[in-house]
Biopython code that builds the backbone (N, CA, C, O; Angstrom):
import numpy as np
from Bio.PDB.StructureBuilder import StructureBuilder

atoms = [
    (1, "UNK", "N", (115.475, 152.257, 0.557)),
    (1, "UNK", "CA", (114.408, 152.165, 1.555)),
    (1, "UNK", "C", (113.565, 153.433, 1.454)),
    (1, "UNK", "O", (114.149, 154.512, 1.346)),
    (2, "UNK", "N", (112.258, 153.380, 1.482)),
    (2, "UNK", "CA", (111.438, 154.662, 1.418)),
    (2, "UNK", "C", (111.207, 155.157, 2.780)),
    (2, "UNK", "O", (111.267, 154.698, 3.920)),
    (3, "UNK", "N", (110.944, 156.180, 2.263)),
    (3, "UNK", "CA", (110.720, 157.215, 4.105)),
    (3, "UNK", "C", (109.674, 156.463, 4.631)),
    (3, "UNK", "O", (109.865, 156.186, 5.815)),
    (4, "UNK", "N", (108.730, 156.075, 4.206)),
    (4, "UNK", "CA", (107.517, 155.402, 5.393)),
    (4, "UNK", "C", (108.448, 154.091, 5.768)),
    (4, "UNK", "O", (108.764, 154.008, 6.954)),
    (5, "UNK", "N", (108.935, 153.023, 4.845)),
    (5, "UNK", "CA", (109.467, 151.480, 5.446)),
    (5, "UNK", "C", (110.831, 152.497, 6.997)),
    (5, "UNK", "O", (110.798, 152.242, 8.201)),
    (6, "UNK", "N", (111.681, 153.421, 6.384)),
    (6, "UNK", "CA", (112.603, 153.728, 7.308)),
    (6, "UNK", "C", (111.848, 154.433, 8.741)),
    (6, "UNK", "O", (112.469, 154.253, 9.788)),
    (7, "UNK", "N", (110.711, 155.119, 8.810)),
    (7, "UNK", "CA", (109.972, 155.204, 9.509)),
    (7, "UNK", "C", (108.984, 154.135, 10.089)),
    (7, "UNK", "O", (108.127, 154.331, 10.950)),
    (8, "UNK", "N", (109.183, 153.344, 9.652)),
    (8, "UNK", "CA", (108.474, 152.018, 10.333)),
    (8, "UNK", "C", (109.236, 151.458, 11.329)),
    (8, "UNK", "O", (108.919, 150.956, 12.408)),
    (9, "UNK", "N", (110.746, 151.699, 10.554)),
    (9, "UNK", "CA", (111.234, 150.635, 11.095)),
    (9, "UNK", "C", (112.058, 151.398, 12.641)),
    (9, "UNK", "O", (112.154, 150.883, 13.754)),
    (10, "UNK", "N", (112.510, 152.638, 12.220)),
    (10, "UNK", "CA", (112.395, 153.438, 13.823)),
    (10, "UNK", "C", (111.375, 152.973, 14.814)),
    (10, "UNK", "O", (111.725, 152.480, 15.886)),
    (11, "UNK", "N", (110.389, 153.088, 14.549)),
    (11, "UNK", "CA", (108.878, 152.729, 15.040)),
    (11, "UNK", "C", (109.701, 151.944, 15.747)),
    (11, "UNK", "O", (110.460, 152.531, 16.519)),
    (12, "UNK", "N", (109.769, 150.528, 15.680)),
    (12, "UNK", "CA", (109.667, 149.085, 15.438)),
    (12, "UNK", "C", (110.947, 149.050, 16.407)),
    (12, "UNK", "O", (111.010, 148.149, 17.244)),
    (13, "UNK", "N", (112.040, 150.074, 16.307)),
    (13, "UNK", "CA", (113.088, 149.721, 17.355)),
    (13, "UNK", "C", (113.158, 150.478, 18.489)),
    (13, "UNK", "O", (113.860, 150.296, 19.484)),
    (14, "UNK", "N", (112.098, 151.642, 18.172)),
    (14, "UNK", "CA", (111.817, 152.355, 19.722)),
    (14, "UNK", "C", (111.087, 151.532, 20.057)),
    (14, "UNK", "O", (111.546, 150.963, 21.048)),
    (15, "UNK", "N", (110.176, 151.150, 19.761)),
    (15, "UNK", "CA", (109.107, 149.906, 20.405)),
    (15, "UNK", "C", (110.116, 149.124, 20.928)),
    (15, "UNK", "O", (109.943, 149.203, 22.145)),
    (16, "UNK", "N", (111.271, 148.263, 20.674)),
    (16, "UNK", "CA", (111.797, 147.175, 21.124)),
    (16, "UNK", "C", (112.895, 148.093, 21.942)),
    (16, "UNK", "O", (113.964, 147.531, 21.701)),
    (17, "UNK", "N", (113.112, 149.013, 22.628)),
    (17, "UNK", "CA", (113.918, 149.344, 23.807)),
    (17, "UNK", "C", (113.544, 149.752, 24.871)),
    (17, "UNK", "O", (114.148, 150.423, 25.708)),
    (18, "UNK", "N", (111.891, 149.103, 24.862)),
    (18, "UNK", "CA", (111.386, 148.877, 26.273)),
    (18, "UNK", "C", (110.827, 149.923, 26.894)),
    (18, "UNK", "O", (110.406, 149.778, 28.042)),
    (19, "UNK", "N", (110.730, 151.187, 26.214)),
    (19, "UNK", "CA", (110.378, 152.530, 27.149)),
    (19, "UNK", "C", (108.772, 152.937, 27.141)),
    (19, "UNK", "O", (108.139, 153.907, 27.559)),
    (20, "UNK", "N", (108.429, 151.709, 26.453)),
    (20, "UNK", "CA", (106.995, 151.598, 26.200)),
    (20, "UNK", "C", (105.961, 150.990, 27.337)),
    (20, "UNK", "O", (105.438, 149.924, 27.011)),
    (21, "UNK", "N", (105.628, 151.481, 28.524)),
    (21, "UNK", "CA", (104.816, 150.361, 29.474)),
    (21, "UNK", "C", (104.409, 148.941, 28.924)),
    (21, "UNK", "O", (103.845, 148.710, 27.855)),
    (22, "UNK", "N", (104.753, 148.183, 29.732)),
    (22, "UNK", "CA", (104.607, 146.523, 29.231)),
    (22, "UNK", "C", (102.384, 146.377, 29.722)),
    (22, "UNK", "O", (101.339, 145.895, 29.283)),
    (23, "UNK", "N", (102.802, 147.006, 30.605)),
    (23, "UNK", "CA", (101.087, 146.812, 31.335)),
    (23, "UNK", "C", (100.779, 148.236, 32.045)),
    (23, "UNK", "O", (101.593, 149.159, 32.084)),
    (24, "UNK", "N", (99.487, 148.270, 32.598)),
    (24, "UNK", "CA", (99.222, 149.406, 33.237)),
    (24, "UNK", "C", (99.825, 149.334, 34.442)),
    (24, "UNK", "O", (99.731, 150.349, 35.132)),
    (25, "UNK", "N", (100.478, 148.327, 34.930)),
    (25, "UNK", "CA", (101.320, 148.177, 36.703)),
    (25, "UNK", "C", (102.147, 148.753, 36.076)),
    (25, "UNK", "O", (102.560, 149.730, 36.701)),
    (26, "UNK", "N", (102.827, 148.560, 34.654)),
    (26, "UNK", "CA", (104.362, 149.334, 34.675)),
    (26, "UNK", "C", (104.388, 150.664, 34.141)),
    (26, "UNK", "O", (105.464, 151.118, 33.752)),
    (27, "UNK", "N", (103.471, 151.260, 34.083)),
    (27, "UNK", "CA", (103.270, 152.503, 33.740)),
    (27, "UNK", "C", (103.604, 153.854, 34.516)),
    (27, "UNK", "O", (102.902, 154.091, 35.498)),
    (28, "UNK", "N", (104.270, 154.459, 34.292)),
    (28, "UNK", "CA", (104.677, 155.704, 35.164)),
    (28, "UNK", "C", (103.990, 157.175, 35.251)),
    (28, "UNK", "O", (104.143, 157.896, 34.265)),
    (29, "UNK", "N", (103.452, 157.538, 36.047)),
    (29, "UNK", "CA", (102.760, 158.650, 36.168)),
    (29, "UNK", "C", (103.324, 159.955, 36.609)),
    (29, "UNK", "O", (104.175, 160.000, 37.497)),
    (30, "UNK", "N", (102.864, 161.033, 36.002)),
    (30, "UNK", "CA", (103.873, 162.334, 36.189)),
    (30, "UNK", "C", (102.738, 163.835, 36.160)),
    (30, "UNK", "O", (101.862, 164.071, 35.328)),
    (31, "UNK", "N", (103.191, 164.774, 37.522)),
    (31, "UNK", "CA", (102.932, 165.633, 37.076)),
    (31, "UNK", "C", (103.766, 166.855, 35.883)),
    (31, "UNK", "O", (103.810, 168.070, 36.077)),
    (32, "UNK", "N", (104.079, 166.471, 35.247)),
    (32, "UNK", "CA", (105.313, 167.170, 34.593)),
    (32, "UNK", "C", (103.902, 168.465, 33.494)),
    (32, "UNK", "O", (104.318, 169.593, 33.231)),
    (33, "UNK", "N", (103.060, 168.244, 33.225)),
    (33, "UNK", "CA", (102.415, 168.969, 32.665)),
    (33, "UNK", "C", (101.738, 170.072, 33.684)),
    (33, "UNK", "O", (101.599, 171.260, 33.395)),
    (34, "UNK", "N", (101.343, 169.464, 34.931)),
    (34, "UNK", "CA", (101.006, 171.200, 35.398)),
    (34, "UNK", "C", (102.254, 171.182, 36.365)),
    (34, "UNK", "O", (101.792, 171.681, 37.391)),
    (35, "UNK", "N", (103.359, 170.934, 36.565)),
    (35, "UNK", "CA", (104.225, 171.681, 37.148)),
    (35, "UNK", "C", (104.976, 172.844, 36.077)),
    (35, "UNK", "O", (105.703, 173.762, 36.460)),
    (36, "UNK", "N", (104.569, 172.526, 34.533)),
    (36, "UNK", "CA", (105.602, 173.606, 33.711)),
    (36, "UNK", "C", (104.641, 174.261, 33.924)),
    (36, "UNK", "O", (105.014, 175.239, 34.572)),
    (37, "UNK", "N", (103.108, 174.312, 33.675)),
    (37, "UNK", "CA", (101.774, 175.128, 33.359)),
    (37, "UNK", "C", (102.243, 176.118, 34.757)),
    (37, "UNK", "O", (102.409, 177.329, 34.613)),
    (38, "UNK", "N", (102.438, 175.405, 36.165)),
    (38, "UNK", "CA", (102.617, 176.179, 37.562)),
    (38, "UNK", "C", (103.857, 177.075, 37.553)),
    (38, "UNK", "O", (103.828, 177.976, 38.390)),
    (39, "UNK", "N", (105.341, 176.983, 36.483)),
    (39, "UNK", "CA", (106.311, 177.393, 36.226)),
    (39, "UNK", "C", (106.377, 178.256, 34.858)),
    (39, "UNK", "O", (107.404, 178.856, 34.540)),
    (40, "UNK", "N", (104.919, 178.273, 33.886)),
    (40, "UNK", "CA", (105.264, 178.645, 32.788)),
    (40, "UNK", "C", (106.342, 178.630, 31.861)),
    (40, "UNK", "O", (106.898, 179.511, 31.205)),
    (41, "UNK", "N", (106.531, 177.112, 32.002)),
    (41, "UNK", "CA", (107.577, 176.766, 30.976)),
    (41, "UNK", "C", (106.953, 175.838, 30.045)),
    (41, "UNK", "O", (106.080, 175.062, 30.434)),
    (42, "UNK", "N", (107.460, 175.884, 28.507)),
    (42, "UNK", "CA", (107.082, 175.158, 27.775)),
    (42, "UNK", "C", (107.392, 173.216, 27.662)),
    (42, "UNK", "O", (107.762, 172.479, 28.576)),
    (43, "UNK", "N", (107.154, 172.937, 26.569)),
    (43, "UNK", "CA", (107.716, 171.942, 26.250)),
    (43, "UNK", "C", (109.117, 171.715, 26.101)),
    (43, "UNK", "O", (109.935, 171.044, 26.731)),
    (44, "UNK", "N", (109.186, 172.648, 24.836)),
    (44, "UNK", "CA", (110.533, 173.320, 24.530)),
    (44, "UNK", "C", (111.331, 173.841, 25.433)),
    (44, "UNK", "O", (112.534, 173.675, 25.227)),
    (45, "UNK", "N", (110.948, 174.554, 26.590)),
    (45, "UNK", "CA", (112.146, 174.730, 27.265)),
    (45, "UNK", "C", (112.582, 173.768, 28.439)),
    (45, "UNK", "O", (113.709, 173.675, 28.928)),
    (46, "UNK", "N", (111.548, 173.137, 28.751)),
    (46, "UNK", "CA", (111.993, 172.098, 29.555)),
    (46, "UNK", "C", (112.511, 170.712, 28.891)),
    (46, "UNK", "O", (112.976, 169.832, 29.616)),
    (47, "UNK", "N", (112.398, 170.520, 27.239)),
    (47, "UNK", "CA", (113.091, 169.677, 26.770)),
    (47, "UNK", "C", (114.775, 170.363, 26.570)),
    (47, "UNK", "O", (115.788, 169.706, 26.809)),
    (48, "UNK", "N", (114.774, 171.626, 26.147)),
    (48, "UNK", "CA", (116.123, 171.990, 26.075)),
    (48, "UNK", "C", (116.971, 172.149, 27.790)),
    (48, "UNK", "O", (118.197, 172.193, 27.890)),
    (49, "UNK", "N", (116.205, 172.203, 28.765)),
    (49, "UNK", "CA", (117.024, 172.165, 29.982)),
    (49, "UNK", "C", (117.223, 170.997, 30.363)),
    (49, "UNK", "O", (117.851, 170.994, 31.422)),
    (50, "UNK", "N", (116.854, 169.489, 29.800)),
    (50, "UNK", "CA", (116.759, 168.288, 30.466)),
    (50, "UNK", "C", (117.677, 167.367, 29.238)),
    (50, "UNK", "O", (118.220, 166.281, 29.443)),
    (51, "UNK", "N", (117.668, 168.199, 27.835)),
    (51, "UNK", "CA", (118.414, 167.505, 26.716)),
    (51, "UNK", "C", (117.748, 166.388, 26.141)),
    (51, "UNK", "O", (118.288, 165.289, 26.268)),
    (52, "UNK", "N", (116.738, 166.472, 25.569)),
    (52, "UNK", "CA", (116.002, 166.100, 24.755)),
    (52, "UNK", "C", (114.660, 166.582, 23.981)),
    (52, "UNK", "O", (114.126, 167.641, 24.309)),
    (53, "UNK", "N", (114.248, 165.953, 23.173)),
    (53, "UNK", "CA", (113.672, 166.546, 22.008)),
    (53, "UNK", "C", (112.156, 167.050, 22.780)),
    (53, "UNK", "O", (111.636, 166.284, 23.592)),
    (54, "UNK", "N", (111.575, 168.255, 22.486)),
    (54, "UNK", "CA", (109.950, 168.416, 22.861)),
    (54, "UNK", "C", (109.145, 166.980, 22.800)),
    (54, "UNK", "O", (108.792, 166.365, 23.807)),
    (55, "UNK", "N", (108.887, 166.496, 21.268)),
    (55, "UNK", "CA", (108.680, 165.242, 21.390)),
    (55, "UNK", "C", (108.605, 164.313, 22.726)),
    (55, "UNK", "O", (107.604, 163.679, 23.060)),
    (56, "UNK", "N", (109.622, 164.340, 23.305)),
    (56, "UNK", "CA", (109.525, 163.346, 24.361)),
    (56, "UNK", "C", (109.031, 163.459, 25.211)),
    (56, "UNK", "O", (108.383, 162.506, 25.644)),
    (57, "UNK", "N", (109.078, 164.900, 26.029)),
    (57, "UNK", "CA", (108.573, 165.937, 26.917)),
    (57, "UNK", "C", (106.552, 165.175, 26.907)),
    (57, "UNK", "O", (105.815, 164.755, 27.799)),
    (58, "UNK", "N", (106.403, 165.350, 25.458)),
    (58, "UNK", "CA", (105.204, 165.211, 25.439)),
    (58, "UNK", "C", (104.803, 163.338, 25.883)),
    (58, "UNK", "O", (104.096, 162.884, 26.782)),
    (59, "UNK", "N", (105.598, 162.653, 24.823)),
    (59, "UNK", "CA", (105.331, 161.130, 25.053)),
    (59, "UNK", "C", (105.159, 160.996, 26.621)),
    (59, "UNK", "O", (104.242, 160.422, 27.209)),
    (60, "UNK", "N", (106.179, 161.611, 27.131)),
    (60, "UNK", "CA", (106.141, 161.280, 28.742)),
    (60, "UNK", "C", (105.326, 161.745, 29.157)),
    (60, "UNK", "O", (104.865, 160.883, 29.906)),
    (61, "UNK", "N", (104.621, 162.745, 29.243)),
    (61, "UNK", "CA", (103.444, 163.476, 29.705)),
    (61, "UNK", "C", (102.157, 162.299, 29.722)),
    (61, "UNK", "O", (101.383, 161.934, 30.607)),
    (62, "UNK", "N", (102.305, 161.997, 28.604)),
    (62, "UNK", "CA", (100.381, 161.324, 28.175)),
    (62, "UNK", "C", (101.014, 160.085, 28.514)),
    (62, "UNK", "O", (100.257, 159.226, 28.062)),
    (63, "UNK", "N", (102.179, 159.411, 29.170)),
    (63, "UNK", "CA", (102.475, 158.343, 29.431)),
    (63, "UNK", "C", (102.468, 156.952, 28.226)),
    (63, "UNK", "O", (102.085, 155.800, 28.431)),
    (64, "UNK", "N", (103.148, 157.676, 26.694)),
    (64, "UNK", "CA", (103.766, 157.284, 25.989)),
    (64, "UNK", "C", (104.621, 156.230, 25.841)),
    (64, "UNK", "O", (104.553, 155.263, 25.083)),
    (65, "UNK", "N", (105.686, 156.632, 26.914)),
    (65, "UNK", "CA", (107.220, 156.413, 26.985)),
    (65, "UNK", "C", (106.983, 157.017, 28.381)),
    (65, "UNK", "O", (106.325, 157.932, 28.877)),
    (66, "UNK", "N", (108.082, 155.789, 28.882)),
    (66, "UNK", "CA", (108.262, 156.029, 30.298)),
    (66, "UNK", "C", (110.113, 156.473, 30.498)),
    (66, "UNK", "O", (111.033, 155.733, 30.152)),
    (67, "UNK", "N", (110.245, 157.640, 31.037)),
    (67, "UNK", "CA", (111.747, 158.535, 30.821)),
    (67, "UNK", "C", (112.713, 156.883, 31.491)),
    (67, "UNK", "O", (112.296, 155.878, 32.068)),
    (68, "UNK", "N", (114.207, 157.346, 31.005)),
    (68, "UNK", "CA", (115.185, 156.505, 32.309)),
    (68, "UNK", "C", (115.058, 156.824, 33.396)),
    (68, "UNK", "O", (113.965, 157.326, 33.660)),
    (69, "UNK", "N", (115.796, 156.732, 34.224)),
    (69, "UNK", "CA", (116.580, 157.159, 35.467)),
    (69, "UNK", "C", (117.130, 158.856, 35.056)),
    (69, "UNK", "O", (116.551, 159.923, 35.259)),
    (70, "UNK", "N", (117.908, 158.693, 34.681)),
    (70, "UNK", "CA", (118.623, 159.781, 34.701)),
    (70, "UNK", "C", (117.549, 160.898, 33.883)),
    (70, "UNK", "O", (117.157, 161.879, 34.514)),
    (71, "UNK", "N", (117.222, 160.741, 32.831)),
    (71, "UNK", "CA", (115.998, 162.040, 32.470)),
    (71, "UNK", "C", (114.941, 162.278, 33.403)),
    (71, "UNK", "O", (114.566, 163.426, 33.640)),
    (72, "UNK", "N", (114.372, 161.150, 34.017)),
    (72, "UNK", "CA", (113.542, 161.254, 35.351)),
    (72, "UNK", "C", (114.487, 162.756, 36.420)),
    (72, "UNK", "O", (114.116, 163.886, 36.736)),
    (73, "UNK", "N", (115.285, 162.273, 36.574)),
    (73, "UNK", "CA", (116.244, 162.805, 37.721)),
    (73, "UNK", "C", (116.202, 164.195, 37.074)),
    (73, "UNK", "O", (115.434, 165.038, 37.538)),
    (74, "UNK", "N", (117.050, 164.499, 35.944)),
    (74, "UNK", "CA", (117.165, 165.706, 35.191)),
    (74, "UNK", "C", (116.071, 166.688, 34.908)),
    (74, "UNK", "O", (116.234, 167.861, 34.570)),
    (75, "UNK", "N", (114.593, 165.876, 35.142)),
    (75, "UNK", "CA", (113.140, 166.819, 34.752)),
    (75, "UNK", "C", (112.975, 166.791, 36.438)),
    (75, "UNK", "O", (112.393, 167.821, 36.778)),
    (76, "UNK", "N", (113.211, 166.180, 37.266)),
    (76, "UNK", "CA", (113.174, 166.597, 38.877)),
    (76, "UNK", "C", (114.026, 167.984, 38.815)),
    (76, "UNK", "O", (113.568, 169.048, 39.232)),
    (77, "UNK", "N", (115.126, 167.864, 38.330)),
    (77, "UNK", "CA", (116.325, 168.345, 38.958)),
    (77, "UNK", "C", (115.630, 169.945, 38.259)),
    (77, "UNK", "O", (116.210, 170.947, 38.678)),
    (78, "UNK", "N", (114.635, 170.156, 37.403)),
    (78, "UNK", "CA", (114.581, 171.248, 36.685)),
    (78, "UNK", "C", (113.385, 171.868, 37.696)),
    (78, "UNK", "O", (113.329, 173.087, 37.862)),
    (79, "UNK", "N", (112.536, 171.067, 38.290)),
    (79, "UNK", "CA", (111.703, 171.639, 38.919)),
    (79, "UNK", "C", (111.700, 171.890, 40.599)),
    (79, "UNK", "O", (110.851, 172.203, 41.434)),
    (80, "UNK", "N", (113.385, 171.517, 40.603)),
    (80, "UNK", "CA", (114.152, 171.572, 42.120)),
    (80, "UNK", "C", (112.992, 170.661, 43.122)),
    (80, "UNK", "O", (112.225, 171.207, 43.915)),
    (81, "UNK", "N", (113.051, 169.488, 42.931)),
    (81, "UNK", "CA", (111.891, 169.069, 43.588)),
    (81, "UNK", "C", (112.269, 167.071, 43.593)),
    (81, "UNK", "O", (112.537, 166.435, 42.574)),
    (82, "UNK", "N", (112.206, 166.668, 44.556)),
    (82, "UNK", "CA", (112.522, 165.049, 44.505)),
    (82, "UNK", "C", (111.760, 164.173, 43.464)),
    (82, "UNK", "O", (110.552, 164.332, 43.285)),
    (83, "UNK", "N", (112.446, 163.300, 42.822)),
    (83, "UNK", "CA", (111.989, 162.912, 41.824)),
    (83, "UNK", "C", (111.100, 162.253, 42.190)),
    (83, "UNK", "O", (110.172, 162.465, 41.409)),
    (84, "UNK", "N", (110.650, 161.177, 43.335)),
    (84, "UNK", "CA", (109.177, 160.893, 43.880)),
    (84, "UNK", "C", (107.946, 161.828, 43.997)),
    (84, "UNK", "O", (106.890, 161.405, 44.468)),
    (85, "UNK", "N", (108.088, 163.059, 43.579)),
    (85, "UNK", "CA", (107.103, 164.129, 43.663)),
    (85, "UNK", "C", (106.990, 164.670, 42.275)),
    (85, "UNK", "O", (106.395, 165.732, 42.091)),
    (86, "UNK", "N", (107.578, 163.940, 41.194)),
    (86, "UNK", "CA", (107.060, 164.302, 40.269)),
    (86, "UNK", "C", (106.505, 163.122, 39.226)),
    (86, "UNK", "O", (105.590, 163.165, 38.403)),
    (87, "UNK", "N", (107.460, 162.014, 39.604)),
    (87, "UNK", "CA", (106.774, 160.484, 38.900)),
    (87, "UNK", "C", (106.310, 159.683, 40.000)),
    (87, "UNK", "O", (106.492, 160.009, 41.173)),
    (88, "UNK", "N", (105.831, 158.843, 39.707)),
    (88, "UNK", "CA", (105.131, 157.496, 40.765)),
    (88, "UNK", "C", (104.735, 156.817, 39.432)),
    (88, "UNK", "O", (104.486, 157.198, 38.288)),
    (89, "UNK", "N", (104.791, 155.546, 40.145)),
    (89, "UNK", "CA", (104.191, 154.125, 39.801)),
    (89, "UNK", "C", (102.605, 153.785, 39.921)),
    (89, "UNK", "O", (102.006, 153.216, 39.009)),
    (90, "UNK", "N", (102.114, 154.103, 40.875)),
    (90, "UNK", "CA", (100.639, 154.395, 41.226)),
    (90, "UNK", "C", (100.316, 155.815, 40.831)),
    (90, "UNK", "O", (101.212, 156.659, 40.809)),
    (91, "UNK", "N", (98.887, 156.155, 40.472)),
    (91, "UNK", "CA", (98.393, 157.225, 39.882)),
    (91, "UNK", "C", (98.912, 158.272, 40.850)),
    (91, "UNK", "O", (99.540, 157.801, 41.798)),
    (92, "UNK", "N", (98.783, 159.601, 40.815)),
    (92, "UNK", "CA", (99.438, 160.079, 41.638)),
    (92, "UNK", "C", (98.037, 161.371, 42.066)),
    (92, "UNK", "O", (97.284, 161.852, 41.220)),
    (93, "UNK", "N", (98.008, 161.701, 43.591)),
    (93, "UNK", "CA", (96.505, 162.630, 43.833)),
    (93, "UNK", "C", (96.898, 163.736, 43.122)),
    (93, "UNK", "O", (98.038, 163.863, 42.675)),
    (94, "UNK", "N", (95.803, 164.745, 42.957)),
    (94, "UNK", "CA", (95.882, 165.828, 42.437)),
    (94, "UNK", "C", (96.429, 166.980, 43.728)),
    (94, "UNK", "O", (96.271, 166.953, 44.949)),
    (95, "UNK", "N", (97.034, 167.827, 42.937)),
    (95, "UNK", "CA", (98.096, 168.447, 44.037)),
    (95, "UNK", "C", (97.392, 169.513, 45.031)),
    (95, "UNK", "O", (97.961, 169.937, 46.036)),
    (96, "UNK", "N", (95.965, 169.935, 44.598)),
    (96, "UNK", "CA", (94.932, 170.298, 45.580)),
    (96, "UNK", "C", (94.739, 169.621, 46.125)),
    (96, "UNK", "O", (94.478, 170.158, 47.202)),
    (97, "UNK", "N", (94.648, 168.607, 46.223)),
    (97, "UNK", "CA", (93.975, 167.001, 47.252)),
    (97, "UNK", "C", (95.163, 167.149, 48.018)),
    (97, "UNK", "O", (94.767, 167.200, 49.182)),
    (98, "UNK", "N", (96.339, 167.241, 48.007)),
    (98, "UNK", "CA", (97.696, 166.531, 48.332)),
    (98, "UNK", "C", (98.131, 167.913, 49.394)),
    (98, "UNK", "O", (99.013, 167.638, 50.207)),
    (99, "UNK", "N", (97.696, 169.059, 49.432)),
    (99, "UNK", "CA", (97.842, 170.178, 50.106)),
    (99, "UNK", "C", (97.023, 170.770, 50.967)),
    (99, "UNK", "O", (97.342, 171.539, 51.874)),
    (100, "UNK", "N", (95.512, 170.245, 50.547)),
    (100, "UNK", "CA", (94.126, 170.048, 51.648)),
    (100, "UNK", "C", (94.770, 169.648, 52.766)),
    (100, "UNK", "O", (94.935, 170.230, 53.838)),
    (101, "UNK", "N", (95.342, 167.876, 52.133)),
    (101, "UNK", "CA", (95.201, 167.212, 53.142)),
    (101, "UNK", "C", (96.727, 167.351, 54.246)),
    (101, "UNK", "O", (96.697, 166.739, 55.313)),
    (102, "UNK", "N", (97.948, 168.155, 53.887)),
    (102, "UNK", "CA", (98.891, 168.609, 54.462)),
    (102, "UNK", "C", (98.073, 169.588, 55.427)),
    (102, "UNK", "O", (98.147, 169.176, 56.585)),
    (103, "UNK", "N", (97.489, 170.491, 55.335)),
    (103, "UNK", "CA", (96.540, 171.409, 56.075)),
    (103, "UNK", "C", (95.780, 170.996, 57.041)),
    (103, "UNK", "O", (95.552, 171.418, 58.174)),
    (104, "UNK", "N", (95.480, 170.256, 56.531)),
    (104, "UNK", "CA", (94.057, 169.786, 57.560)),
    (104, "UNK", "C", (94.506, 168.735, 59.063)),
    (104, "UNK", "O", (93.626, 168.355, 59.836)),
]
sb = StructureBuilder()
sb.init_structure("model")
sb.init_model(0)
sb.init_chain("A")
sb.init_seg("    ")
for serial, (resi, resn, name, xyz) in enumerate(atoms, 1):
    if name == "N":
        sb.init_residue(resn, " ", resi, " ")
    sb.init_atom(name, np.array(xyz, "f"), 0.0, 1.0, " ", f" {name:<3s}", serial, name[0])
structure = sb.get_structure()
């Protein structure tokens, strides 16, 4: 098998274990990019505190790949913070909007 067909075919079975949004309703939204930017942590280190590859860190970010349960929980658990405050199902406000309006 050549490296591109064996790379296809990875492709082809991450595609078929579902972590791929089926539609934009099933799509998961995350601040996980400016909470490291607000923590100055990388990719890299928040993939090595959660146990998985940078790679993924990123897929999940641009809403790639949508994490399990438990990596959901584990990238909460890194930013000590409930995992509803860092993913949602619906777009999620920007965290100036979201602290205005606690204030006001």
């Amino acid at each position: 098998m050549t490296e591109t067909r064996a790379t296809l075919c990875i492709n082809v079975t991450f595609r078929r274990m579902g972590r791929q949004p089926k539609s934009e309703a099933d799509k998961v939204h995350d601040r996980i990019a400016v909470l490291r930017a607000d923590r100055g942590a990388s990719r890299k280190e928040l993939a090595d505190a959660v146990g998985v590859h940078p790679q993924t860190i990123g897929y999940v970010e641009r809403g790639e790949y949508s994490p399990s349960l438990a990596l959901a929980l584990r990238i909460a658990r890194f930013f000590d913070l409930p995992v509803e405050a860092v993913f949602s199902l619906d777009p999620l406000p920007s965290l100036s909007e979201e602290l205005l309006r606690r204030t006001s």
